[in-house]
ChimeraX commands (.cxc) that place a marker at each C-alpha (Angstrom):
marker #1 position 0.00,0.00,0.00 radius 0.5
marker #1 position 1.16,3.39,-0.98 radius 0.5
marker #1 position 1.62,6.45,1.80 radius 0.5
marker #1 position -1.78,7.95,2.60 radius 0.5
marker #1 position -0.56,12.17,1.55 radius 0.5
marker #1 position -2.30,15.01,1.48 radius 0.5
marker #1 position -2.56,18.43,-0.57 radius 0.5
marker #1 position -1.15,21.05,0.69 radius 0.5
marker #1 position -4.69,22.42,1.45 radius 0.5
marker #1 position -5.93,18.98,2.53 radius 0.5
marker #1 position -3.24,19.08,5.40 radius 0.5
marker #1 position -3.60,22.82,6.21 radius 0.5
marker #1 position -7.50,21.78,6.90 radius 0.5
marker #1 position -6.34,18.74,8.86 radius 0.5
marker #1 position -3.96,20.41,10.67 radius 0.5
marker #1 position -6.28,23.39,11.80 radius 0.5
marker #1 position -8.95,20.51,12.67 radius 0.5
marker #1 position -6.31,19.43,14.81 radius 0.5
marker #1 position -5.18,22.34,17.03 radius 0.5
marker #1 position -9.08,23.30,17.20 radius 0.5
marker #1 position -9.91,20.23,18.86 radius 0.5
marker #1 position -6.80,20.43,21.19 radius 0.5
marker #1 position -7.90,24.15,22.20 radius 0.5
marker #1 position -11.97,23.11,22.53 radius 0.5
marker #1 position -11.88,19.80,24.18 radius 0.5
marker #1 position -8.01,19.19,25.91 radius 0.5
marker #1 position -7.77,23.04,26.47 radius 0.5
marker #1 position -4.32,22.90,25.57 radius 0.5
marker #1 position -2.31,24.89,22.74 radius 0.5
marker #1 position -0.34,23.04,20.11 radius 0.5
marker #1 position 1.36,24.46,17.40 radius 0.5
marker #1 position 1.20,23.74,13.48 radius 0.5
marker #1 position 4.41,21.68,13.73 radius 0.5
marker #1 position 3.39,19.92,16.28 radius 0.5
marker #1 position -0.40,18.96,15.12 radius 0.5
marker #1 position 0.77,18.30,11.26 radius 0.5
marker #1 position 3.42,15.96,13.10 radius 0.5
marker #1 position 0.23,13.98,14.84 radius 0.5
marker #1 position -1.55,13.74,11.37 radius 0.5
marker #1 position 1.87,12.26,9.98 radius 0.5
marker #1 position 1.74,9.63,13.01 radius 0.5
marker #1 position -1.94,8.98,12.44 radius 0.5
marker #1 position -1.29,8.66,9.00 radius 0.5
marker #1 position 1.49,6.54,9.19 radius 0.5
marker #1 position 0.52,4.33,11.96 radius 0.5
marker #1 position -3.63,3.96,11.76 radius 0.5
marker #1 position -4.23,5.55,8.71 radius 0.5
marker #1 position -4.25,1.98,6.81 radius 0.5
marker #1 position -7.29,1.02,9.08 radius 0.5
marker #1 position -9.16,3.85,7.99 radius 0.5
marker #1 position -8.64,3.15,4.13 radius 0.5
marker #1 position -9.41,-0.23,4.31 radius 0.5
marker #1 position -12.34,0.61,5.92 radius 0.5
marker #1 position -13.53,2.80,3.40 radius 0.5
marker #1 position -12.59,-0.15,0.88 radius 0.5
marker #1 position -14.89,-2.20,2.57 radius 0.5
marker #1 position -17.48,0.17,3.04 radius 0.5
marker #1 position -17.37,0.72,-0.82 radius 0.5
marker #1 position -17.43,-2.75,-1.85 radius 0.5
marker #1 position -20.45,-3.27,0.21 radius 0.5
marker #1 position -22.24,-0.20,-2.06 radius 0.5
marker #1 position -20.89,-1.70,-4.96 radius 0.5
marker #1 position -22.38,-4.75,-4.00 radius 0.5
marker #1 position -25.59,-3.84,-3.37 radius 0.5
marker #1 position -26.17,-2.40,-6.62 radius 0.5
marker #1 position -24.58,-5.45,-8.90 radius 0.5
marker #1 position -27.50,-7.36,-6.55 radius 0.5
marker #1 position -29.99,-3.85,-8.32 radius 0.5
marker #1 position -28.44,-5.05,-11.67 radius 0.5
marker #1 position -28.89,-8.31,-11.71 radius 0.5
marker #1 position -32.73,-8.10,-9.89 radius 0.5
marker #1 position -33.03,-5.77,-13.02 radius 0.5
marker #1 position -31.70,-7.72,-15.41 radius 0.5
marker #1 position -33.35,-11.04,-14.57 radius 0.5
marker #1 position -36.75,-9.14,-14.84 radius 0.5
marker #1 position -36.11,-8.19,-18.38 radius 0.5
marker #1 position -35.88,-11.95,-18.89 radius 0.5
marker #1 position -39.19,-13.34,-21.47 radius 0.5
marker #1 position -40.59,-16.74,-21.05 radius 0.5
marker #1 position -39.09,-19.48,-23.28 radius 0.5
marker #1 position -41.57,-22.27,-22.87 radius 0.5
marker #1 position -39.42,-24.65,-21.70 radius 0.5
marker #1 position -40.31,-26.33,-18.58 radius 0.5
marker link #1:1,2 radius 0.2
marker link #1:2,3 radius 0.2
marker link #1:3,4 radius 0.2
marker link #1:4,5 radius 0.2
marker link #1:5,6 radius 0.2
marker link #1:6,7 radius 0.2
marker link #1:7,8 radius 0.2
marker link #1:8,9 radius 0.2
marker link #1:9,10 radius 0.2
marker link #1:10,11 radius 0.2
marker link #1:11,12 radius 0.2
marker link #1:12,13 radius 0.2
marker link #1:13,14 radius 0.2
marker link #1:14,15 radius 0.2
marker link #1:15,16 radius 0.2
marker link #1:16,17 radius 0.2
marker link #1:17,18 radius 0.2
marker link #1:18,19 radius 0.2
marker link #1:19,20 radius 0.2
marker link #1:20,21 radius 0.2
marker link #1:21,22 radius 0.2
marker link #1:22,23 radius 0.2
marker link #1:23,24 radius 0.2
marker link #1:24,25 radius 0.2
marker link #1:25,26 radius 0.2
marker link #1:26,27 radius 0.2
marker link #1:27,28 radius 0.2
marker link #1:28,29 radius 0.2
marker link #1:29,30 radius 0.2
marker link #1:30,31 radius 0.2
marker link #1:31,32 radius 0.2
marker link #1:32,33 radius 0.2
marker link #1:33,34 radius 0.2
marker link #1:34,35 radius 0.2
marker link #1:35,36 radius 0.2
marker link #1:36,37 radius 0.2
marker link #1:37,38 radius 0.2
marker link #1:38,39 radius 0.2
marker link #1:39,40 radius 0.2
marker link #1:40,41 radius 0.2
marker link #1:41,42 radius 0.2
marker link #1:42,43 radius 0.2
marker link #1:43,44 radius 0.2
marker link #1:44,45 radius 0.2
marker link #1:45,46 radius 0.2
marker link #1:46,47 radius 0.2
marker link #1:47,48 radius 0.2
marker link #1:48,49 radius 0.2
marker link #1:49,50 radius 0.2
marker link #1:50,51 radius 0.2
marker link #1:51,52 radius 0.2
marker link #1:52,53 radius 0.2
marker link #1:53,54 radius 0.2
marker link #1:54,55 radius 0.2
marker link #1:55,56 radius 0.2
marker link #1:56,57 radius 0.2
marker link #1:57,58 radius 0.2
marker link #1:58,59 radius 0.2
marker link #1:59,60 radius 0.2
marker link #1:60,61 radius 0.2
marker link #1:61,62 radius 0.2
marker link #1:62,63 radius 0.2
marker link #1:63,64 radius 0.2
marker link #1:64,65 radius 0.2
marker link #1:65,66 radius 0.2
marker link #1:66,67 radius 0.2
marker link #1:67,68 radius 0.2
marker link #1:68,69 radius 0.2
marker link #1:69,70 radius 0.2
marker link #1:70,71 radius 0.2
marker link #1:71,72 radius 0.2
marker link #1:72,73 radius 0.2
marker link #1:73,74 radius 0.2
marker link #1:74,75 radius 0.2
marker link #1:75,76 radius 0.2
marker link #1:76,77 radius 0.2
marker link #1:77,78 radius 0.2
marker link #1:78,79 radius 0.2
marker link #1:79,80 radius 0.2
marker link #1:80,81 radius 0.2
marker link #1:81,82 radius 0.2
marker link #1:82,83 radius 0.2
view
């Protein structure tokens, strides 16, 4: 699996999620450095669980609609006559 990156906007987002949520809930400063170094550890270290996740989550969507398709498809079918 390839590195999980960011844009440069992406990260600046992140990273401002980040030291919000340390100043709301942990009422504690922390610097950009610091916060885009905890998305690069979350990244890094959990950030496969999180993909994979949303690789299952989208195979499960994808699966429900082949099961649409095929529902679909099999009513289109005409009787044959054969028994």
């Amino acid at each position: 699996m390839s590195k999980i990156e960011f844009s440069a906007e992406q990260k600046a987002e992140i990273v401002k999620q980040i030291k919000l949520y340390f100043q709301e809930e942990l009422t504690q400063e922390i610097g950009s450095f610091d916060a885009e170094f905890l998305l690069d550890f979350f990244a890094d270290e959990i950030g496969g669980h999180f993909y994979n996740q949303g690789l299952a989550d989208a195979l499960a969507a994808m699966d429900g609609r082949l099961d649409e398709i095929r529902d679909a498809i099999y009513a289109l079918e005409r009787p044959t006559g054969a028994r």
